[in-house]
GUPA-830645 format. One line per 10 residues: for each residue x, y, z of N, C-alpha, C. Coordinates in nm, 2 decimals, padded with zeros to 4 digits. Example, Ala and Ser with C-alpha at 12.3 -4.5 7.8 and 13.67 -1.06 7.14 Angstrom:
01.32 -00.57 00.78 01.23 -00.45 00.78 01.32 -00.33 00.78  01.28 -00.22 00.71 01.37 -00.11 00.71 01.29 00.00 00.79
This chain:
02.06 02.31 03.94 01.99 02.28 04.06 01.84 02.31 04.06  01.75 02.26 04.12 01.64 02.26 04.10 01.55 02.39 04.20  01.46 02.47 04.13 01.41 02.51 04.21 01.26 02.52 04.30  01.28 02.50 04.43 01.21 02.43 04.54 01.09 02.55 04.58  00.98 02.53 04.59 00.91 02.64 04.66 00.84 02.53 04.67  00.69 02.62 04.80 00.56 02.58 04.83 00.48 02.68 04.90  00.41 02.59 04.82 00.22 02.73 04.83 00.12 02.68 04.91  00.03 02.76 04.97 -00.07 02.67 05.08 -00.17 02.60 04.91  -00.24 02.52 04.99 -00.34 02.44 04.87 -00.47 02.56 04.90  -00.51 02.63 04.77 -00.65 02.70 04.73 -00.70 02.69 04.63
-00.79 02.72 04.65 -00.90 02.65 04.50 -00.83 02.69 04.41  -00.76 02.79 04.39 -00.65 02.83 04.26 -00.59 02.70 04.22  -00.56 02.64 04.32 -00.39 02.53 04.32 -00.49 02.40 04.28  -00.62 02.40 04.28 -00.67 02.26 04.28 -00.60 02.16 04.17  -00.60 02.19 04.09 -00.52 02.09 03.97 -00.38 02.07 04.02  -00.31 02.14 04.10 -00.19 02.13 04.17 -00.20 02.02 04.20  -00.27 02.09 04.31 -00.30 01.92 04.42 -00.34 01.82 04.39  -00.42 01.79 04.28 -00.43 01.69 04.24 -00.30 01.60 04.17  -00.22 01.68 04.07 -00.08 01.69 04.02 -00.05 01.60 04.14  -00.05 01.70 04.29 00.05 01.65 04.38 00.03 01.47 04.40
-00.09 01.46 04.48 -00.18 01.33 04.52 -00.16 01.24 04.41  -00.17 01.23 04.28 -00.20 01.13 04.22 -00.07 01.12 04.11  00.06 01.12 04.21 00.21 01.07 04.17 00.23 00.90 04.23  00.13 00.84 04.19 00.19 00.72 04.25 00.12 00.71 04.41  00.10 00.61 04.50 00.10 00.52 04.61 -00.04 00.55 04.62  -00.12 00.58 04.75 -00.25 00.58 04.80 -00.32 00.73 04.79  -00.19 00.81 04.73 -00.28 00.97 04.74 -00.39 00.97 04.67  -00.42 00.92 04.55 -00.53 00.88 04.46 -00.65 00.88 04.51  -00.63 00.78 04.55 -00.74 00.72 04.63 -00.76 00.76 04.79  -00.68 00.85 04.83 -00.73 00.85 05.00 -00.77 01.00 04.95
-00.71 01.05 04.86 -00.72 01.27 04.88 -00.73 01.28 04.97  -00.65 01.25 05.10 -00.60 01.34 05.20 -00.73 01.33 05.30  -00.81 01.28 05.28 -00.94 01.26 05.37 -00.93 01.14 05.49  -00.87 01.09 05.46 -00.86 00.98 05.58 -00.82 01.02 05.72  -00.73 01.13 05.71 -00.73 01.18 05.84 -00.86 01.26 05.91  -00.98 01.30 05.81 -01.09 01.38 05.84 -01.23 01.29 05.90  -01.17 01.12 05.87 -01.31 01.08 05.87 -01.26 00.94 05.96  -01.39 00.93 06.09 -01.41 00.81 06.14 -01.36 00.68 06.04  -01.33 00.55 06.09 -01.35 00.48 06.02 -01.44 00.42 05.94  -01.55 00.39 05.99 -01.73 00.41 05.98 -01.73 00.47 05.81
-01.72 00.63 05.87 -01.75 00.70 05.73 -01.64 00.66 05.66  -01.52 00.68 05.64 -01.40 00.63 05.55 -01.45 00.48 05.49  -01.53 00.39 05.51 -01.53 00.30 05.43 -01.65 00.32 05.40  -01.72 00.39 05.42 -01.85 00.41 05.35 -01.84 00.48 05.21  -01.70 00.57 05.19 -01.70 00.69 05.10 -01.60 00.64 04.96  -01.65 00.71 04.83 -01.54 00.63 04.74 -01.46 00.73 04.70  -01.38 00.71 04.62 -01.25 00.79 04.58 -01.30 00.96 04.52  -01.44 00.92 04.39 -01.49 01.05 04.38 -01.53 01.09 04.51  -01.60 01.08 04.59 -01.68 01.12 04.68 -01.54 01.23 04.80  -01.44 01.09 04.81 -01.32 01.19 04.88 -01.27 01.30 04.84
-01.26 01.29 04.67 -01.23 01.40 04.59 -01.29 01.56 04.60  -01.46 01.53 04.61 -01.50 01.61 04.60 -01.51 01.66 04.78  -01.52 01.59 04.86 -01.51 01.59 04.99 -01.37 01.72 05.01  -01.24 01.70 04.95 -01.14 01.78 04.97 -01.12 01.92 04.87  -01.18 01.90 04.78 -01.24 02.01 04.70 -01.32 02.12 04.77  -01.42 02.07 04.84 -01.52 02.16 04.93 -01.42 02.20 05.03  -01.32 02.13 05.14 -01.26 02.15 05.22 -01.18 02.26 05.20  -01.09 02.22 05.05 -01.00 02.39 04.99 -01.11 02.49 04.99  -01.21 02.46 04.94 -01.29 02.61 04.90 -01.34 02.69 04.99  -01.38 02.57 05.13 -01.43 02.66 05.26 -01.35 02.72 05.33
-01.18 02.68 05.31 -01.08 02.70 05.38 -01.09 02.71 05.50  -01.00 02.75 05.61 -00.86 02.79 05.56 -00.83 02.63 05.50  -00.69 02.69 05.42 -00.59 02.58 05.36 -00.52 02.46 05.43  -00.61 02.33 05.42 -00.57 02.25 05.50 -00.38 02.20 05.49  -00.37 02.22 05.36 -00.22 02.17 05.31 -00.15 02.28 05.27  -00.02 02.24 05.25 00.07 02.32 05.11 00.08 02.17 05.04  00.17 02.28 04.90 00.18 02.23 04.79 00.35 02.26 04.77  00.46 02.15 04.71 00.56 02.15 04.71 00.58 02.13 04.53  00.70 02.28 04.48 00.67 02.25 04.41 00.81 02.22 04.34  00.83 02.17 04.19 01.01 02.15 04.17 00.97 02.22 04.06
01.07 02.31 04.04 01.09 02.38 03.91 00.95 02.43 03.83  00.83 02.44 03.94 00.71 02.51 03.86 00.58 02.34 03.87  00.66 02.27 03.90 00.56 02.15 03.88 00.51 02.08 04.07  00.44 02.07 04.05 00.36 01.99 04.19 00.45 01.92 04.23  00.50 01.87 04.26 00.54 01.77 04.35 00.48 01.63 04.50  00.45 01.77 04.56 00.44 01.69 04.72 00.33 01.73 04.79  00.27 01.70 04.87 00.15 01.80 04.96 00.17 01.77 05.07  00.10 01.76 05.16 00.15 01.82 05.33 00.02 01.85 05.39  -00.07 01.77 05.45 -00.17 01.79 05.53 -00.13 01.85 05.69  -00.17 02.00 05.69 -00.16 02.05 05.85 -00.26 02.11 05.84
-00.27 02.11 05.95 -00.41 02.27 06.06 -00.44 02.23 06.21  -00.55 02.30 06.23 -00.63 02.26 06.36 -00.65 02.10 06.40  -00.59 02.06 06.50 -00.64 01.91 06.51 -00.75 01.87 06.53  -00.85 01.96 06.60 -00.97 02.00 06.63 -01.08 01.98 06.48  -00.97 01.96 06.41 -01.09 01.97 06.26 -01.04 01.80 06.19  -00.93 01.73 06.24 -00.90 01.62 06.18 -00.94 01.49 06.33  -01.09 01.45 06.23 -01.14 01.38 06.34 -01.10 01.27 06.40  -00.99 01.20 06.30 -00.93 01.08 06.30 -00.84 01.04 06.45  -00.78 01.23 06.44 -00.71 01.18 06.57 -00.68 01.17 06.66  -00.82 01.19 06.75 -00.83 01.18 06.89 -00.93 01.03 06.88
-01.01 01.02 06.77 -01.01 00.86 06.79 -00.93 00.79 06.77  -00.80 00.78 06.74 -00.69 00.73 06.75 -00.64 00.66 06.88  -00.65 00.56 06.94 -00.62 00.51 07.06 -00.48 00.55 07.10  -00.40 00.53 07.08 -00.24 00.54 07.06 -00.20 00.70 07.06  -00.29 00.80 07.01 -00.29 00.93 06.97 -00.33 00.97 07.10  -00.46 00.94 07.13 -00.55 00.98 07.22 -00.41 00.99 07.37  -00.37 00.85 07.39 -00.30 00.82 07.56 -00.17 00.91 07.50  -00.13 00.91 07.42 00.02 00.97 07.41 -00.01 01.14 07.44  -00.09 01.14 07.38 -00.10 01.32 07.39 -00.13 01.38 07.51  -00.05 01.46 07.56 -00.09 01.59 07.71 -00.17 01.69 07.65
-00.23 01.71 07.56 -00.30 01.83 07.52 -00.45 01.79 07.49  -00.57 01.93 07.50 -00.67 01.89 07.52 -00.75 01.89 07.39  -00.81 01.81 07.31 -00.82 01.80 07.21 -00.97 01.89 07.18  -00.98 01.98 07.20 -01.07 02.09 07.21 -01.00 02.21 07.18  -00.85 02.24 07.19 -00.76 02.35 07.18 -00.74 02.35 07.04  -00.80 02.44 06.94 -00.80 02.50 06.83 -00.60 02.54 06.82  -00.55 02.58 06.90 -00.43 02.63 06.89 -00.34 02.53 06.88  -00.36 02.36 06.92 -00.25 02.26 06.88 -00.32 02.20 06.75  -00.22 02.20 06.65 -00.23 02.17 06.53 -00.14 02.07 06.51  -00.17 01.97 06.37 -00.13 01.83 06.34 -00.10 01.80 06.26
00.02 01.77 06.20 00.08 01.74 06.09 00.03 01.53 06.05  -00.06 01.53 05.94 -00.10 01.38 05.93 -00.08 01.34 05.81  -00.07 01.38 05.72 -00.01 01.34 05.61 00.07 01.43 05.52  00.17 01.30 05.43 00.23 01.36 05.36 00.22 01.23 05.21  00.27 01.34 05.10 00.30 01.27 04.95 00.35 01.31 04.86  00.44 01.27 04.83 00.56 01.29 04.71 00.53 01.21 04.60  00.52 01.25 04.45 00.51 01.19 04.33 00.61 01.10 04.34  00.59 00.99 04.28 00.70 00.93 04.26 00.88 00.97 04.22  00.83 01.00 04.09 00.96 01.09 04.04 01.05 01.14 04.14  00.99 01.22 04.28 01.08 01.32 04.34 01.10 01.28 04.45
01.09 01.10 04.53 01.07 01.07 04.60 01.23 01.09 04.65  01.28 01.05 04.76 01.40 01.07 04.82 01.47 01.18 04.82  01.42 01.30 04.76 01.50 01.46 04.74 01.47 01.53 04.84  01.44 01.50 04.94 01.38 01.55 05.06 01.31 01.64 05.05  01.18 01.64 05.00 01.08 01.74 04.96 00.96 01.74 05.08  00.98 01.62 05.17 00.92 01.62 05.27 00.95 01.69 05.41  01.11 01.69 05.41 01.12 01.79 05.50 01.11 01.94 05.44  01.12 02.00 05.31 01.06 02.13 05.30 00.94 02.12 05.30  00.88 02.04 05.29 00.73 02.06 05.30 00.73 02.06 05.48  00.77 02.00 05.53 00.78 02.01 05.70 00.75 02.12 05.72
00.89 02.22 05.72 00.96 02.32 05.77 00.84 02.45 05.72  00.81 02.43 05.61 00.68 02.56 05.54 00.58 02.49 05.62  00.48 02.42 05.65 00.40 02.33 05.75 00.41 02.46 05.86  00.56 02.42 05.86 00.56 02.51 06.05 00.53 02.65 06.01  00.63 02.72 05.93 00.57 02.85 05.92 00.45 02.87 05.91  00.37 02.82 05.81 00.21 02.79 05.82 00.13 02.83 05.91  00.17 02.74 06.00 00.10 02.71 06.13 00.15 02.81 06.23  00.30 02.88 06.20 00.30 03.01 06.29 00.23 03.12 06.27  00.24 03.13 06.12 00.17 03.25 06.12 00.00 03.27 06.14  -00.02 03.10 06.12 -00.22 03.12 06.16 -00.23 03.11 06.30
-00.13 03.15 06.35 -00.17 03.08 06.52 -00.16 02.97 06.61  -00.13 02.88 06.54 -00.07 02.78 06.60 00.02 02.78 06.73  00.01 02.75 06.82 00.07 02.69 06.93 00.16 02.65 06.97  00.14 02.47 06.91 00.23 02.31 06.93 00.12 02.28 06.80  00.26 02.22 06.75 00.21 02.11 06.65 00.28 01.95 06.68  00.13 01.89 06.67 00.22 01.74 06.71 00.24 01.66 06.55  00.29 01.54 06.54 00.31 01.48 06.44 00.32 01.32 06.49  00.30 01.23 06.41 00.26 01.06 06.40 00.34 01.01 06.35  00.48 01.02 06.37 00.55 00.99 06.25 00.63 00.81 06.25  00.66 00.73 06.15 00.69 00.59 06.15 00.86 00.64 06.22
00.91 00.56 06.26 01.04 00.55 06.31 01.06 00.42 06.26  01.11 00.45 06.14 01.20 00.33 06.05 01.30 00.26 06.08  01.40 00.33 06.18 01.53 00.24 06.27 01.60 00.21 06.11  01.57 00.29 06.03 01.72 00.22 05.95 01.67 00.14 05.85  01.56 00.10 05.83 01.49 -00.01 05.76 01.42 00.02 05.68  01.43 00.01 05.53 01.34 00.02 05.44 01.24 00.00 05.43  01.10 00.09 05.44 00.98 00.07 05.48 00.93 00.07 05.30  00.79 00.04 05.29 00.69 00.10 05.17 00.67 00.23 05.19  00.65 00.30 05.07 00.64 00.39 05.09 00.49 00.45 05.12  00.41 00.39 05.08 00.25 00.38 05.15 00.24 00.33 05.27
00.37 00.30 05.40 00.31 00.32 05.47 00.40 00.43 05.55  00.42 00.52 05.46 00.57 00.59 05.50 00.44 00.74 05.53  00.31 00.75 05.51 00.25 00.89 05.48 00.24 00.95 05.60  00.23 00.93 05.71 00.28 00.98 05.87 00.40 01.10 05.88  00.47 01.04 05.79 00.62 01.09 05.76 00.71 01.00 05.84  00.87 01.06 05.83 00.94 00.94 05.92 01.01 01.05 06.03  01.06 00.98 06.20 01.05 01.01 06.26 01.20 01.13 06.21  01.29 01.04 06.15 01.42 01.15 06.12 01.37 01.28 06.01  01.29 01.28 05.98 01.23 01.44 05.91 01.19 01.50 06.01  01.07 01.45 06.11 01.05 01.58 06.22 01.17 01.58 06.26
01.21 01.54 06.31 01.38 01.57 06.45 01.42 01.70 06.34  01.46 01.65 06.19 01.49 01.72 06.11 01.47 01.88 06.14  01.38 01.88 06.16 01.25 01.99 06.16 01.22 02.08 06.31  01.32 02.02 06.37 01.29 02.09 06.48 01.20 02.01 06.58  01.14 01.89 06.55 01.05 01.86 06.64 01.13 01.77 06.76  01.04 01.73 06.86 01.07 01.65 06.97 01.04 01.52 06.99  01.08 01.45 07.02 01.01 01.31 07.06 00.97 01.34 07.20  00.83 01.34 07.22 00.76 01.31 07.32 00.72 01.20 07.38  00.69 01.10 07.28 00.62 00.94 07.34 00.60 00.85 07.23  00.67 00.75 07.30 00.64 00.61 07.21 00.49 00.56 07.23
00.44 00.56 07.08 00.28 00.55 07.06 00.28 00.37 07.09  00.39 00.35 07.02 00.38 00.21 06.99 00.51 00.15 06.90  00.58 00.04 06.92 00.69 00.00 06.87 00.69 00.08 06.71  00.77 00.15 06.67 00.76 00.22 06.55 00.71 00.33 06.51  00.66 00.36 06.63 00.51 00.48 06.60 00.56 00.61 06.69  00.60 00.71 06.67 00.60 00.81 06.78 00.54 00.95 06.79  00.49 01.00 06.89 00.41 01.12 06.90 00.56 01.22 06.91  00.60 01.36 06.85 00.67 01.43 06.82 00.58 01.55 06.82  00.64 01.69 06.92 00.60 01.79 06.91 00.71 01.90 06.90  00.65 02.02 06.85 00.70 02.19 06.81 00.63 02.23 06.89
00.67 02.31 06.97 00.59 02.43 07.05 00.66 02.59 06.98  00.54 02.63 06.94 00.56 02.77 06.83 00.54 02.87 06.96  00.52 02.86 07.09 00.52 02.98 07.19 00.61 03.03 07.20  00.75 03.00 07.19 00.89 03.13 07.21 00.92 03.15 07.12
């Protein structure tokens, strides 16, 4: 049986994360920056530029992600923290009306992406990357954590467009459904206050 850990991402882990991101689909090429940037800037920026964009991000910390690993090797990553610092998602229209919280509250944090190497896709490495996510975020202080996740209904999706996560991991995880964003789309929260 394989064994499963995860580490927050720090400039120690950088080759990690990279390991993690460039198993296959869009991690390559997005490094986890798409949730950080207007759309505007996101097409203005190229793959090195994102690179080094999430490089400076680890180094200034805190740690925006963990790192999922199998038997010593990268695996998966997990974008969480302050929502307050991922610009994407209060310009999110769908994000914006679904959400009751005030997007100035350092204490609600956001789970926006996820990615699994190819190889270790379906081992559910997304829900332990979840569940560590949460502790994360309890022990920095975190509040509520909301999540964007696809609700697949049963249906074989791509896996690029699967990086939200799917709705049966959060439930997985403890979370809630709050609000249909949009046919497929739903806002899901943790409240870490009891």
């Amino acid at each position: 049986m394989a064994t499963i850990t995860t580490e927050v991402a720090t400039s120690a882990r950088w080759d990690d994360v990279q390991h993690a991101l460039t198993g296959g689909g869009d991690g390559a090429s997005c490094q986890c920056i798409w949730p950080m940037l207007s759309n505007r800037d996101w097409n203005e920026t190229t793959t090195p530029q994102r690179t080094e964009m999430l490089r400076e991000e680890i180094t200034e910390g805190p740690p925006p992600g963990l790192i999922v690993y199998v038997d010593g090797e990268a695996a998966g990553w997990i974008r969480i923290g302050p929502r307050t610092r991922q610009e994407r998602i209060p310009r999110t229209r769908m994000i914006a009306a679904a959400s009751d919280e005030p997007f100035d509250d350092d204490s609600v944090w956001a789970v926006s992406c996820f990615v699994v190497r190819r190889e270790h896709r379906g081992s559910g490495l997304n829900l332990e990357l979840l569940r560590a996510a949460v502790d994360y975020a309890r022990a920095s202080g975190a509040r509520l954590i909301e999540g964007y996740p696809v609700d697949t209904r049963g249906e074989k999706k791509r896996t690029n467009d699967l990086f939200h996560g799917t709705l049966g991991t959060f439930l997985a995880a403890g979370f809630t459904e709050t609000a249909e964003m949009k046919p497929g789309r739903t806002l899901v929260t943790r409240d870490l206050g009891s």
